[in-house]
Biopython code that builds the backbone (N, CA, C, O; Angstrom):
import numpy as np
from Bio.PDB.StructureBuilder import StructureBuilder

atoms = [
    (1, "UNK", "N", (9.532, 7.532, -4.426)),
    (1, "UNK", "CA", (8.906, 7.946, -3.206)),
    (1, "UNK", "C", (7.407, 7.645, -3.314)),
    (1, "UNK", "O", (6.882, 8.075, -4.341)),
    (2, "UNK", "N", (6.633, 7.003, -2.470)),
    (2, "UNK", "CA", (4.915, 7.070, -2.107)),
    (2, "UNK", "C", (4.784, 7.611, -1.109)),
    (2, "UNK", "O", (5.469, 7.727, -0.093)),
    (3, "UNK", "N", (3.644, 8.034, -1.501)),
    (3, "UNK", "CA", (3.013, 9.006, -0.644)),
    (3, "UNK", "C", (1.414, 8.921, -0.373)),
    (3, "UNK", "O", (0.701, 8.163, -1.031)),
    (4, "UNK", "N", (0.935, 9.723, 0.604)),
    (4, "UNK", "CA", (-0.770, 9.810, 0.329)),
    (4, "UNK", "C", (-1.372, 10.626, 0.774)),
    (4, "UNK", "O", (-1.367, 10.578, 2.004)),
    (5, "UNK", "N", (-2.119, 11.678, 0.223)),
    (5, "UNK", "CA", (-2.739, 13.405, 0.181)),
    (5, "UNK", "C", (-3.740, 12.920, 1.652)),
    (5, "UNK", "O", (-3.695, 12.054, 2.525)),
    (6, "UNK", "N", (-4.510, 13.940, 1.311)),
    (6, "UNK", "CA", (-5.539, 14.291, 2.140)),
    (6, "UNK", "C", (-6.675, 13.732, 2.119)),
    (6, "UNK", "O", (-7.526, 13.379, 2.935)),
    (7, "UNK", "N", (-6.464, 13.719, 0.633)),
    (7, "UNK", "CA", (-7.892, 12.976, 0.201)),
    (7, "UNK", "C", (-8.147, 11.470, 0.312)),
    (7, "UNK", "O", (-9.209, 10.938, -0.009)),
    (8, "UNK", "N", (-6.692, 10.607, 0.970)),
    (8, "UNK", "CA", (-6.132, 9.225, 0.848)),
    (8, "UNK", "C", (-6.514, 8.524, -0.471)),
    (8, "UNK", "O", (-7.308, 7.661, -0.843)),
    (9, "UNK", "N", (-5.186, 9.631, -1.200)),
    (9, "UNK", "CA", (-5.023, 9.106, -2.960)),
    (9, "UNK", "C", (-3.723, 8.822, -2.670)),
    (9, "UNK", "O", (-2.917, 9.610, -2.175)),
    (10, "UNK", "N", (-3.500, 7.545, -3.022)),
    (10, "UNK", "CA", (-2.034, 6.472, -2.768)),
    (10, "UNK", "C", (-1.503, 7.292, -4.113)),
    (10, "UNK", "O", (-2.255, 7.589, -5.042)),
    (11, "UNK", "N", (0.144, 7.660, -4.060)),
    (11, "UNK", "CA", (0.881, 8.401, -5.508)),
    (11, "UNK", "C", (2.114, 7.647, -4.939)),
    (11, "UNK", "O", (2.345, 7.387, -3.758)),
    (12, "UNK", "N", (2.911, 7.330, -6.121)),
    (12, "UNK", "CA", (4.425, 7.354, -6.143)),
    (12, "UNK", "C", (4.805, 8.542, -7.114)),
    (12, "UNK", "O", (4.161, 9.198, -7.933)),
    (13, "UNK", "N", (6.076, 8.549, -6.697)),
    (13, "UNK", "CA", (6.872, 9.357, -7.659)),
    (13, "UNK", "C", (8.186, 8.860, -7.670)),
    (13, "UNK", "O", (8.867, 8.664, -6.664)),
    (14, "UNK", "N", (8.660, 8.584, -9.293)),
    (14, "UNK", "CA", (10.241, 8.298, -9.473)),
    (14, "UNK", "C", (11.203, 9.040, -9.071)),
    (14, "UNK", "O", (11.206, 10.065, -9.753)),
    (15, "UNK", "N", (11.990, 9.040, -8.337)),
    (15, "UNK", "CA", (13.471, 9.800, -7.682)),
    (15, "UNK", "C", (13.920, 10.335, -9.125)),
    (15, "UNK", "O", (14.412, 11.449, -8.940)),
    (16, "UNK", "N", (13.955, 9.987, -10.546)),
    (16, "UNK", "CA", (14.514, 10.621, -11.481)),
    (16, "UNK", "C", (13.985, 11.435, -12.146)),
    (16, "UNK", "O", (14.263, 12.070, -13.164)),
    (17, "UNK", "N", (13.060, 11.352, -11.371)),
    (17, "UNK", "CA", (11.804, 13.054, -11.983)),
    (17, "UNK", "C", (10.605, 11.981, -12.988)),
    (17, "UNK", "O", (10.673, 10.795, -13.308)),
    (18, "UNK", "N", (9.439, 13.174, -13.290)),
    (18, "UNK", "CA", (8.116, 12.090, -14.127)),
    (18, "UNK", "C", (7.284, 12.567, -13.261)),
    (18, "UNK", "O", (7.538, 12.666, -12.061)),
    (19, "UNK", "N", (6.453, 12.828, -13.684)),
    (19, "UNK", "CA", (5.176, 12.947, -13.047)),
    (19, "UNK", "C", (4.553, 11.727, -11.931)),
    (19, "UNK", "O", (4.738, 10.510, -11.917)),
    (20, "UNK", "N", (3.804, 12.553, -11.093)),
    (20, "UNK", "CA", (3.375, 11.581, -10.016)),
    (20, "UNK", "C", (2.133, 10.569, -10.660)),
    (20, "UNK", "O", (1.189, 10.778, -11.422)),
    (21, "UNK", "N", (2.544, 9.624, -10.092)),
    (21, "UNK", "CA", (1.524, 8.231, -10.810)),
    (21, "UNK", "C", (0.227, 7.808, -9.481)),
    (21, "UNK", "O", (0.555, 7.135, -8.503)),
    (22, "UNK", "N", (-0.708, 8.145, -9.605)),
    (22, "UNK", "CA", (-1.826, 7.873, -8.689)),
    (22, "UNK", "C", (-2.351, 6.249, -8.388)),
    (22, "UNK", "O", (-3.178, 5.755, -9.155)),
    (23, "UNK", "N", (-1.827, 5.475, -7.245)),
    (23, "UNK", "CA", (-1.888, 4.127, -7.483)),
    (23, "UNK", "C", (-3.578, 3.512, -7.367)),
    (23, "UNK", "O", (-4.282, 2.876, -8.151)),
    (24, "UNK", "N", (-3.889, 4.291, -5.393)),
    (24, "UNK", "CA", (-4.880, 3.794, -5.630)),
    (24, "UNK", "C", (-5.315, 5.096, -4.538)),
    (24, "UNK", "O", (-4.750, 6.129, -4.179)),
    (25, "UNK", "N", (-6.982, 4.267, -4.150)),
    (25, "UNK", "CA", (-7.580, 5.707, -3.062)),
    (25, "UNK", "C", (-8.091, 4.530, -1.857)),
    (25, "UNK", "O", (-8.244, 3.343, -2.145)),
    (26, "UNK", "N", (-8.288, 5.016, -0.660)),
    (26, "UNK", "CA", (-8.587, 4.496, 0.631)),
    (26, "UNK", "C", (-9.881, 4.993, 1.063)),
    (26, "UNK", "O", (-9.694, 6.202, 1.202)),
    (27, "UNK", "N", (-11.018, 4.752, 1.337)),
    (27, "UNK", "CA", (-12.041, 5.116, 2.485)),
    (27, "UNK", "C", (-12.235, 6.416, 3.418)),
    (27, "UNK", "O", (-13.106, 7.212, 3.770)),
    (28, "UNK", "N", (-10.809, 6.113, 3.599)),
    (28, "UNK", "CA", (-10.867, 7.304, 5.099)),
    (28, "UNK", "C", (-9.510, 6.183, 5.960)),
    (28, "UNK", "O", (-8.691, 5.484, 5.363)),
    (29, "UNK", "N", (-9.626, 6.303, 7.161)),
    (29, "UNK", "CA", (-8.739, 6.194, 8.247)),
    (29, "UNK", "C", (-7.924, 6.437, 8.896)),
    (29, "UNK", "O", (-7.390, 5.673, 9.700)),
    (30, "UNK", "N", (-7.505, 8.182, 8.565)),
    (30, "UNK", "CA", (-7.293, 8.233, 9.433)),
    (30, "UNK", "C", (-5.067, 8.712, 8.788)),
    (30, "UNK", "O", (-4.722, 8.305, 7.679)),
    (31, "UNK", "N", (-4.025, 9.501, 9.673)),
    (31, "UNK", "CA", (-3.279, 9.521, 9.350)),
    (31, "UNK", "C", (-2.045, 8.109, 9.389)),
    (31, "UNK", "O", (-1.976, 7.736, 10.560)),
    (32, "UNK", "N", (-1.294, 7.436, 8.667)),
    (32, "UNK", "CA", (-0.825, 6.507, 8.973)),
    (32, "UNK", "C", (-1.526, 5.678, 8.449)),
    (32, "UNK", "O", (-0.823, 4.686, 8.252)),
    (33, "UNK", "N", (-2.729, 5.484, 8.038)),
    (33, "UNK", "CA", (-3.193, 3.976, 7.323)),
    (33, "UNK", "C", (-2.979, 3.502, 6.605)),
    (33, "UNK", "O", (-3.022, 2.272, 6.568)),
    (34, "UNK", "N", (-2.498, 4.547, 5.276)),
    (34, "UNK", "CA", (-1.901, 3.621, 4.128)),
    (34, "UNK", "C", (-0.292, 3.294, 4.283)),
    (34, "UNK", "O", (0.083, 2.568, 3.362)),
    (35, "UNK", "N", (0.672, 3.615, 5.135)),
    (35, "UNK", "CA", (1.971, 3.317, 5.111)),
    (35, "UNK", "C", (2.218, 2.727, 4.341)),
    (35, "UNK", "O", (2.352, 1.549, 4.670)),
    (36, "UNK", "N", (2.434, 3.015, 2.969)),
    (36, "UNK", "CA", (3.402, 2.582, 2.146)),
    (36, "UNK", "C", (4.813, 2.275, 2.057)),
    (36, "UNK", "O", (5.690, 3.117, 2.251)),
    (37, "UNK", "N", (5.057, 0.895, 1.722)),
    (37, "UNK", "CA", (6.466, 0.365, 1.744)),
    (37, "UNK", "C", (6.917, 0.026, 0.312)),
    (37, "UNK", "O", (6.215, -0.526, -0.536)),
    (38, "UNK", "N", (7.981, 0.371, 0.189)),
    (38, "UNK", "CA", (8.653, -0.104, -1.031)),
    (38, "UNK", "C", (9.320, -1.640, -1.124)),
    (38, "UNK", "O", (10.003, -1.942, -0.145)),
    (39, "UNK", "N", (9.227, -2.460, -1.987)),
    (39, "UNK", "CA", (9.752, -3.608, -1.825)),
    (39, "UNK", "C", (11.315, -2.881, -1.892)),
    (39, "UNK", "O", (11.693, -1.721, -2.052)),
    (40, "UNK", "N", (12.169, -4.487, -1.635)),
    (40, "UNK", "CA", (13.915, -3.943, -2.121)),
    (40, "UNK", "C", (14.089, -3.746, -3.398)),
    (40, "UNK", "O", (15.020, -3.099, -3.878)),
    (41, "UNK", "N", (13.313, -4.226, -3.941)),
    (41, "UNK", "CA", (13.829, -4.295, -5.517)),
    (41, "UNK", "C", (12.678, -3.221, -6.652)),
    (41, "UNK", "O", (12.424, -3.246, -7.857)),
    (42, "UNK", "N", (12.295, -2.483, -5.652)),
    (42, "UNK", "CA", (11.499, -1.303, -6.299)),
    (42, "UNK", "C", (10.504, -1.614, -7.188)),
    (42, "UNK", "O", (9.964, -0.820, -7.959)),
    (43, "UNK", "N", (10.252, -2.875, -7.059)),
    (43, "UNK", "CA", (9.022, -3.146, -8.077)),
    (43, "UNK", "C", (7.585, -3.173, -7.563)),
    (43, "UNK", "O", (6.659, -3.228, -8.372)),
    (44, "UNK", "N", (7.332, -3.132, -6.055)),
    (44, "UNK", "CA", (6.339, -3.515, -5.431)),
    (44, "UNK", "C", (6.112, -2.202, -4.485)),
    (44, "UNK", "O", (6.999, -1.355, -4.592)),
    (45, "UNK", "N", (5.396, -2.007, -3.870)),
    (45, "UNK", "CA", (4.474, -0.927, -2.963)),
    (45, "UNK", "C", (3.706, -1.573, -2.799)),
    (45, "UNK", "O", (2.848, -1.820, -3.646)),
    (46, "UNK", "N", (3.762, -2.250, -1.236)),
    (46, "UNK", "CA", (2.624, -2.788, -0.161)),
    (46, "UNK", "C", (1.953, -1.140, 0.656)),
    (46, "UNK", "O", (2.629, -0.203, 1.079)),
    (47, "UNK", "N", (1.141, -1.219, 0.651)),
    (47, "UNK", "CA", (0.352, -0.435, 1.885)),
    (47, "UNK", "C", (-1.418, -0.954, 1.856)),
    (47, "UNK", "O", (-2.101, -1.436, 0.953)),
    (48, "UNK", "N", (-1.770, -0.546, 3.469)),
    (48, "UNK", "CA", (-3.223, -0.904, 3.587)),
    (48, "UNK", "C", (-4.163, -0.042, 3.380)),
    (48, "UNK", "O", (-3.870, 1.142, 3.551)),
    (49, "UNK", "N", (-5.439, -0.368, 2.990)),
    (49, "UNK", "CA", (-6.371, 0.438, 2.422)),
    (49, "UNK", "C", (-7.476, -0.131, 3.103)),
    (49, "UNK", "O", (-7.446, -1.301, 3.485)),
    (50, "UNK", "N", (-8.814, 0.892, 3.349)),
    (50, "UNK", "CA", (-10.186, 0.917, 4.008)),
    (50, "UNK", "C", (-10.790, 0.488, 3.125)),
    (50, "UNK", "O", (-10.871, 1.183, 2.112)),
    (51, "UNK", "N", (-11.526, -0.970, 3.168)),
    (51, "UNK", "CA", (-12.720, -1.348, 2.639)),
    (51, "UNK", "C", (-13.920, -0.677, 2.507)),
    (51, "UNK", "O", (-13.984, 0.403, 3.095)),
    (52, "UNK", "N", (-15.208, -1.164, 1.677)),
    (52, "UNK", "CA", (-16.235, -0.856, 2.254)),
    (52, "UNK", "C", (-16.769, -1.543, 3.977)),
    (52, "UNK", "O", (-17.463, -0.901, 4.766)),
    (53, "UNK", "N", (-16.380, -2.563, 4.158)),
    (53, "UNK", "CA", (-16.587, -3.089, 5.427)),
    (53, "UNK", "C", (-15.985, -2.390, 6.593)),
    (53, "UNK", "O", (-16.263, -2.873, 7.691)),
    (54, "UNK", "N", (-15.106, -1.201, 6.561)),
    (54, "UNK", "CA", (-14.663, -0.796, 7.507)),
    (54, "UNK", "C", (-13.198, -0.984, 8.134)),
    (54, "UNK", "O", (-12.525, -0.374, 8.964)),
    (55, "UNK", "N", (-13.020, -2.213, 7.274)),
    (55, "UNK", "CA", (-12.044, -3.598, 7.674)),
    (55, "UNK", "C", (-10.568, -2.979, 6.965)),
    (55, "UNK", "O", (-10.850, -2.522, 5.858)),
    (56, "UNK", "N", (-9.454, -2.868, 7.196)),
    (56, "UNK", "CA", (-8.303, -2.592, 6.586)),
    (56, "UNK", "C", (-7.717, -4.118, 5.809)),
    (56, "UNK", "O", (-7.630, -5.201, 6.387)),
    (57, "UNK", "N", (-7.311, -3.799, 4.154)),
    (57, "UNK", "CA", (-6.588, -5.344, 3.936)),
    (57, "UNK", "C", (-5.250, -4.587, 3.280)),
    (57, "UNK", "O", (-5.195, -3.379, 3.052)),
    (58, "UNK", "N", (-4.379, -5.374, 3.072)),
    (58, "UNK", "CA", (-2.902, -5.051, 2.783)),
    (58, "UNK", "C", (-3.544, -5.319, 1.162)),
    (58, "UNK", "O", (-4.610, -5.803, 0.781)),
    (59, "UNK", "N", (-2.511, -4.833, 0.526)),
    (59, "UNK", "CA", (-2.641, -4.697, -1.180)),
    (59, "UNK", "C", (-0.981, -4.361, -1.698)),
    (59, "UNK", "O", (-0.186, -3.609, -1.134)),
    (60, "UNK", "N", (-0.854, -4.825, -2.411)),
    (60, "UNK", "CA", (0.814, -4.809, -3.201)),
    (60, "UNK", "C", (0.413, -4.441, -4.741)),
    (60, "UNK", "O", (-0.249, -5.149, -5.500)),
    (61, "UNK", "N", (1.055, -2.980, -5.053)),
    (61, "UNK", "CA", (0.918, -2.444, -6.540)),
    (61, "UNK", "C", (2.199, -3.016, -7.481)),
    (61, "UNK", "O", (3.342, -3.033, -7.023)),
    (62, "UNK", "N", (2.023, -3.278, -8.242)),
    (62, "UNK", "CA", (2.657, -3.814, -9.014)),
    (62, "UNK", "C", (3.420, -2.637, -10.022)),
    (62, "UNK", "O", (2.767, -2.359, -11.027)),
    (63, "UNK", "N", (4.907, -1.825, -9.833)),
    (63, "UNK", "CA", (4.821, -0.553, -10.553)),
    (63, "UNK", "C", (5.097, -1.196, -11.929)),
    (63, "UNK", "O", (4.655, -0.519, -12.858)),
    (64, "UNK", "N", (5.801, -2.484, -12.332)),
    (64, "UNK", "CA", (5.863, -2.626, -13.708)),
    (64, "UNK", "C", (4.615, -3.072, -14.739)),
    (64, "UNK", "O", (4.441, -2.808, -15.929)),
    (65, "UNK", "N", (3.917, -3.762, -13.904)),
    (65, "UNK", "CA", (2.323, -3.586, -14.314)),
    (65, "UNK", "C", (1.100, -2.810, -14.279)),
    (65, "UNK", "O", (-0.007, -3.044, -14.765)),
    (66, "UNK", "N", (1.678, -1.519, -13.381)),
    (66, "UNK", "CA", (0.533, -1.059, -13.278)),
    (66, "UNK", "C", (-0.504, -1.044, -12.042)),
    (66, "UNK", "O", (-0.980, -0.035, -11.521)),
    (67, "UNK", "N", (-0.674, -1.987, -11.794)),
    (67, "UNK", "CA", (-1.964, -2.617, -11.076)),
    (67, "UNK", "C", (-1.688, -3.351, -9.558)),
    (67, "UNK", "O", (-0.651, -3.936, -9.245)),
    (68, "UNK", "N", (-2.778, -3.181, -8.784)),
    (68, "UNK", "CA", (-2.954, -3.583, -7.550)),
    (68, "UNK", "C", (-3.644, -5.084, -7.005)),
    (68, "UNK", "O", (-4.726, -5.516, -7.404)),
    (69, "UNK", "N", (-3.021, -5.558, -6.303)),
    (69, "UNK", "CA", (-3.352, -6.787, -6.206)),
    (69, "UNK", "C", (-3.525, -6.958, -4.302)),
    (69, "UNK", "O", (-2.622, -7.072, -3.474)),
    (70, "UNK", "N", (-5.267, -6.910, -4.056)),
    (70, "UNK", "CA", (-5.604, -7.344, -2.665)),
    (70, "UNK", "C", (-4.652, -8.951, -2.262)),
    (70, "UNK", "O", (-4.569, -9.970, -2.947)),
    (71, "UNK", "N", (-3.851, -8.551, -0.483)),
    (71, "UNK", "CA", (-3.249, -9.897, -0.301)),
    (71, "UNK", "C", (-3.690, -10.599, 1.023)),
    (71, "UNK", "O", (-3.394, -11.704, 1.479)),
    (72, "UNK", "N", (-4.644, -9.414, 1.578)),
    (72, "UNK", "CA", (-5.338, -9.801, 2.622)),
    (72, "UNK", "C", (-7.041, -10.462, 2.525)),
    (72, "UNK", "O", (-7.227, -10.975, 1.422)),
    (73, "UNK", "N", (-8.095, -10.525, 3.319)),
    (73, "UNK", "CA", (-9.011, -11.322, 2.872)),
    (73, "UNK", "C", (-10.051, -10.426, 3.093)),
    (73, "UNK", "O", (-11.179, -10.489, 2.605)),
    (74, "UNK", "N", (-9.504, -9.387, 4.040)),
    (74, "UNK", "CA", (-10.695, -8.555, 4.212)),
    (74, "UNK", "C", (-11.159, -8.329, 5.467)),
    (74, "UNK", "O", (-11.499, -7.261, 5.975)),
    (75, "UNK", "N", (-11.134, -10.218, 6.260)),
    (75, "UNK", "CA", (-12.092, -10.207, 7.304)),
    (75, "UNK", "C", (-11.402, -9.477, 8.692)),
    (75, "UNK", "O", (-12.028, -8.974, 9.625)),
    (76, "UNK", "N", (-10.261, -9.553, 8.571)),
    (76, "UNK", "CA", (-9.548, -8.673, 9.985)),
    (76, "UNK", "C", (-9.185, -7.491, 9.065)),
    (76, "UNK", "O", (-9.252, -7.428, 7.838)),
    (77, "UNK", "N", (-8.636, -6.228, 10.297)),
    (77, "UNK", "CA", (-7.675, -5.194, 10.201)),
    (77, "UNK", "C", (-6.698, -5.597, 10.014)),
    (77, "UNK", "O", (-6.158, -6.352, 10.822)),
    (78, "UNK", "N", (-6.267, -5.312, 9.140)),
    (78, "UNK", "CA", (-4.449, -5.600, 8.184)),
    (78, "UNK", "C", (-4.230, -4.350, 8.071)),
    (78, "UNK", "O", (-4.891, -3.589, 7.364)),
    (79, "UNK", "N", (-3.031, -3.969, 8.946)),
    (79, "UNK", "CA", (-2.157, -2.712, 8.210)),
    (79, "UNK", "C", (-0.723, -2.518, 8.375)),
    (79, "UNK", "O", (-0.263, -3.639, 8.158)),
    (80, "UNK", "N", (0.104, -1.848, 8.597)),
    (80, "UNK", "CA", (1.256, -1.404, 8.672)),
    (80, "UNK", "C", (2.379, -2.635, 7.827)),
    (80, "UNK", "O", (3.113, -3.406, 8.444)),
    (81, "UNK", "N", (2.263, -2.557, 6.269)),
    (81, "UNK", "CA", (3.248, -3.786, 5.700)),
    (81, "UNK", "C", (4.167, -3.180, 5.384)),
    (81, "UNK", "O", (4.316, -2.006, 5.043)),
    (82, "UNK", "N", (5.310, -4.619, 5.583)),
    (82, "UNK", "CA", (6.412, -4.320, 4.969)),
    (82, "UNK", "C", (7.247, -5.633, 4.626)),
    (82, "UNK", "O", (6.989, -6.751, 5.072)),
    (83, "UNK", "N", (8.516, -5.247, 3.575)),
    (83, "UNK", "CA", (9.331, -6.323, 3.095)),
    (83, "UNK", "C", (10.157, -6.367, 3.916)),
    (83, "UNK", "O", (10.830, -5.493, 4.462)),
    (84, "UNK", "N", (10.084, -7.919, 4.053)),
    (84, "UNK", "CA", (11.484, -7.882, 4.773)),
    (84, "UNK", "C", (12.939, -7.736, 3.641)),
    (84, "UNK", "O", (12.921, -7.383, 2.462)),
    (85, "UNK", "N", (14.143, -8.150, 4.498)),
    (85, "UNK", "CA", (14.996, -7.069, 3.899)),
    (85, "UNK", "C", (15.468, -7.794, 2.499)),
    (85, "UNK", "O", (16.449, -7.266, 1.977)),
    (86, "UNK", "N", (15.018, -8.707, 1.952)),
    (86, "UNK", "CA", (14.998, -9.381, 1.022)),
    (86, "UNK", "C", (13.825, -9.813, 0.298)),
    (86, "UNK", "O", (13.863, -10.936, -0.205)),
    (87, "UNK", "N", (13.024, -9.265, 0.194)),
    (87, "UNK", "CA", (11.834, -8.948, -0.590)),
    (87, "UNK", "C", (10.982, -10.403, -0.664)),
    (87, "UNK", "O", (9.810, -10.386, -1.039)),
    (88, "UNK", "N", (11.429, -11.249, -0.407)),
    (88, "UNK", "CA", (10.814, -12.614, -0.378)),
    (88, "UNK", "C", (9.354, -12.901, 0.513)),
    (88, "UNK", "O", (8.431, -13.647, 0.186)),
    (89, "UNK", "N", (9.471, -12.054, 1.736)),
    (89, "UNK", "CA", (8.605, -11.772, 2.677)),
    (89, "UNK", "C", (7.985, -10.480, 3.006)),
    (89, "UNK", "O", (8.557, -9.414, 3.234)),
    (90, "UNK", "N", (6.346, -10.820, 2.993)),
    (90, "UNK", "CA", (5.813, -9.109, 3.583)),
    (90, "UNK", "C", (5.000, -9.324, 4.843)),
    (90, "UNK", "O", (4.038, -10.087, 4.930)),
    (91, "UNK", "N", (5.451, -8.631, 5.726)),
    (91, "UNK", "CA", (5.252, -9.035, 7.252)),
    (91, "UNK", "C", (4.083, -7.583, 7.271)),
    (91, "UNK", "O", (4.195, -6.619, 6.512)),
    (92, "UNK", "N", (2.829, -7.775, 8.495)),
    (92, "UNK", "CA", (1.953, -7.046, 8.463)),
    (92, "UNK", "C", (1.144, -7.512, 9.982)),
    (92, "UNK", "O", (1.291, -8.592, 10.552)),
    (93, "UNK", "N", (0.360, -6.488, 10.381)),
    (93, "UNK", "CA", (-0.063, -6.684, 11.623)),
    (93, "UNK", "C", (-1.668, -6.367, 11.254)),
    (93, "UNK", "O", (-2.096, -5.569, 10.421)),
    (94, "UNK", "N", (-2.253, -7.066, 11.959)),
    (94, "UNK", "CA", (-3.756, -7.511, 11.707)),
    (94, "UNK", "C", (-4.415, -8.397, 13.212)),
    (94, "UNK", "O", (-3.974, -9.282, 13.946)),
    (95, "UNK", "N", (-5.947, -7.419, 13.135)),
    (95, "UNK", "CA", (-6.590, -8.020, 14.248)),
    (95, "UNK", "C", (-7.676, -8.240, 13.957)),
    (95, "UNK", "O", (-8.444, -7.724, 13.146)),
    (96, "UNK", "N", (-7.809, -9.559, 15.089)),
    (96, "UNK", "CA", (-9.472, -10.707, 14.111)),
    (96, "UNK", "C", (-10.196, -10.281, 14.859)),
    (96, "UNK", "O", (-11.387, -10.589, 14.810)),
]
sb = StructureBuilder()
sb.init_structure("model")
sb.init_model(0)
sb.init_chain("A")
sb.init_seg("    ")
for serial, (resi, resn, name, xyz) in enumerate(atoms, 1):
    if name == "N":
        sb.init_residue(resn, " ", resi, " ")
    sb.init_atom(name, np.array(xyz, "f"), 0.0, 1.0, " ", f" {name:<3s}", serial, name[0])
structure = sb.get_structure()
């Protein structure tokens, strides 16, 4: 399960119990900005996050590595991602 507090601190948590893992933190924006998606194959968590520019970019955490990887550029609003139903594709809505 992902999730994101109050404070917009991105967490997953494993369905088989474990402590919650803190991925990343957001700016601000608001309820709904980080929508976190799970890939199909549970290895990935896309959701969007507030720059310093104001600007929303999509980002994909990597849970077997650890780590977050920006997939947007920055310069538009990127938010609401997701896999399609075969993980090959992450579809996202963004305005220039």
């Amino acid at each position: 399960m992902a999730f994101y507090d109050k404070r917009m601190f991105l967490w997953y948590v494993a369905i088989d119990g474990g402590a919650p893992v803190r991925i990343d933190e957001s700016l601000g924006g608001g309820a709904g900005t980080m929508a976190p998606a799970w890939s199909p194959d549970s290895h990935w968590i896309a959701y969007a996050k507030m720059l310093k520019s104001w600007m929303r970019a999509v980002f994909v955490h990597s849970v077997d590595e650890g780590k977050a990887f920006q997939v947007t550029d920055g310069l538009s609003d990127a938010r609401h991602p997701v896999f399609d139903a075969n993980g090959k594709y992450l579809y996202f809505s963004a305005s220039t």
